[in-house]
C-alpha positions as MATLAB code, in Angstrom:
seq = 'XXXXXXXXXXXXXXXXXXXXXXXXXXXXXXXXXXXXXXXXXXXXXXXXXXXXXXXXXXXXXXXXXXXXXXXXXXXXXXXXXXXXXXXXXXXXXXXXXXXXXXXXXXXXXXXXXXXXXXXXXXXXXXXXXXXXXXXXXXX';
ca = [
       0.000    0.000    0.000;
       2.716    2.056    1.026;
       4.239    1.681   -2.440;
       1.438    2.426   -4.571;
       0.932    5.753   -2.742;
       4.248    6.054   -2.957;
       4.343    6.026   -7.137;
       0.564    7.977   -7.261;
       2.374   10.868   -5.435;
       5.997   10.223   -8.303;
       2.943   10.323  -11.094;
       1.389   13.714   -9.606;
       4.674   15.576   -9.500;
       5.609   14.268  -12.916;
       2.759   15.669  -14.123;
       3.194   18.888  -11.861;
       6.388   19.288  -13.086;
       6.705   18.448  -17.187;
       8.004   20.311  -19.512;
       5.267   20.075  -22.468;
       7.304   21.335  -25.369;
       8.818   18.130  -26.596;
       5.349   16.986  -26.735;
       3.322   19.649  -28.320;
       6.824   19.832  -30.806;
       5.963   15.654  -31.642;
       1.818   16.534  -31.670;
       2.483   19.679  -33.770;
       4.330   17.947  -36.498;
       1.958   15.041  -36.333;
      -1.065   16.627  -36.740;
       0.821   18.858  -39.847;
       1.747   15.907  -41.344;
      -1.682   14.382  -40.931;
      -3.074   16.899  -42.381;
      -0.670   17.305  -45.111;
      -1.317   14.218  -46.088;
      -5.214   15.119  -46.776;
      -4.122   17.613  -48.750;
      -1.718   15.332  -51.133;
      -3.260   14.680  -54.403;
      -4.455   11.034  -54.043;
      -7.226    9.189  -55.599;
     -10.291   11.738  -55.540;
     -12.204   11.411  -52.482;
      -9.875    9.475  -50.506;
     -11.143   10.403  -47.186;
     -14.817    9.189  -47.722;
     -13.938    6.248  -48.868;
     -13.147    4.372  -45.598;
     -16.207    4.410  -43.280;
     -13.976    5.676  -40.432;
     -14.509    9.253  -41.683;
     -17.665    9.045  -43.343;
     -18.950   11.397  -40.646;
     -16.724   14.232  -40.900;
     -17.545   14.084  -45.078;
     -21.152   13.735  -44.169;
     -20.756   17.828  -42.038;
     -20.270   18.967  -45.799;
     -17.025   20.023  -45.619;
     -14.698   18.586  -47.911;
     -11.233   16.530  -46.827;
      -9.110   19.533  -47.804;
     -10.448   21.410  -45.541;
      -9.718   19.202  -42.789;
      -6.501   19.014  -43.936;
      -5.689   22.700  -44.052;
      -6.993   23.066  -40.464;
      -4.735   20.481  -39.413;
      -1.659   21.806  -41.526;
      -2.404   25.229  -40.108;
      -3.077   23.764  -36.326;
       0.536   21.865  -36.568;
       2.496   24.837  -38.130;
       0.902   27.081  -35.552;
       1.699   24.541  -32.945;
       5.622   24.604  -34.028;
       5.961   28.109  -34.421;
       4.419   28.977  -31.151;
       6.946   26.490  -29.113;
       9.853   28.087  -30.888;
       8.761   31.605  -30.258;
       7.763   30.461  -26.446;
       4.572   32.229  -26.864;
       2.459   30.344  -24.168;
      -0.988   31.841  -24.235;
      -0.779   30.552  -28.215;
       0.809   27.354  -27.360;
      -2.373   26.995  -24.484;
      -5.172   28.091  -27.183;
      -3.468   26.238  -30.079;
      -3.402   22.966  -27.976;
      -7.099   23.145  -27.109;
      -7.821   23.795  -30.482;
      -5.910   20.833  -31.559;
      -7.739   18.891  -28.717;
     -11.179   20.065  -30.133;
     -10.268   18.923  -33.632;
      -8.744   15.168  -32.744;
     -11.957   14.587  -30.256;
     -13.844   15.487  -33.743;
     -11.688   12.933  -35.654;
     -11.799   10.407  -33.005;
     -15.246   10.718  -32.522;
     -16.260   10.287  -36.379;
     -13.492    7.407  -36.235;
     -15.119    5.576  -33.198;
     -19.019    5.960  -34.381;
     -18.306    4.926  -38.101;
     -15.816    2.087  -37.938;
     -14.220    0.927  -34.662;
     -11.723   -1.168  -36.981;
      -8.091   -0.375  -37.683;
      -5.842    1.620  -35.849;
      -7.674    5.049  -35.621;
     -10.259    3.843  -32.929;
      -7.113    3.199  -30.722;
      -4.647    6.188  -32.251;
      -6.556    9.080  -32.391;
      -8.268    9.666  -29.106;
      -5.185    9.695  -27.253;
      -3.598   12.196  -29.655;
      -7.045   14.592  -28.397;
      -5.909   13.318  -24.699;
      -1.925   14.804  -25.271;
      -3.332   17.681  -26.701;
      -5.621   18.138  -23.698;
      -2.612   17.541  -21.056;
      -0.556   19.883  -23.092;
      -3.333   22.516  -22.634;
      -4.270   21.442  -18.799;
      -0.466   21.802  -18.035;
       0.063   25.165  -19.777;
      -2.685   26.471  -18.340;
      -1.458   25.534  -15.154;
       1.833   27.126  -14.921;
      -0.042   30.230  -15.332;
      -0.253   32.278  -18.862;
];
């Protein structure tokens, strides 16, 4: 018993404590990437085809949109953490947060097959520690 208390009150410091850049520097580039990659000219309509984002096609708004967002989110991300400009870095990571619970969502309720129903909603989860931690060190 002893123990276990003793590594719940290591996890709550580590988390007290973190330095989020290396993580919103990985997330940043991910998401860019991601979203890079929607914007690549592959077959047409490459992101309705799999059921996984049939939902985010079916809100009318085409996949190079979504993939401009997330270039834009993952750029902003990058540029923010090498400027040090917190208050972005803190609004930029719940906006990420707000689009991959939109991704995982539309992942989750149209095809809980593949890698995306496991991937993606812990990608919104960094992005909301990143923003919980910022937020905590005071902007």
């Amino acid at each position: 018993m002893e123990r276990a208390l003793g590594m719940i009150a290591r996890l709550r410091q580590v988390l007290r404590t973190y330095d989020p850049a290396p993580l919103e520097i990985f997330l940043g580039g991910f998401t860019g990437l991601w979203g890079l990659w929607l914007l690549l000219p592959w077959q047409p309509a490459t992101f309705a085809v799999g059921p996984a984002f049939a939902g985010l096609v079916a809100t009318g708004v085409p996949e190079e949109a979504w993939g401009a967002v997330a270039c834009l989110l993952g750029l902003g991300r990058l540029l923010a953490v090498a400027y040090d400009i917190r208050r972005v870095r803190a609004r930029l990571s719940l906006g990420a947060f707000v689009f991959w619970l939109i991704v995982s969502w539309s992942i989750c309720t149209n095809a809980f097959t593949g890698t995306g129903a496991a991937i993606y909603p812990w990608v919104a989860l960094a992005c909301l520690g990143v923003y919980l931690r910022l937020a905590r060190a005071g902007l």
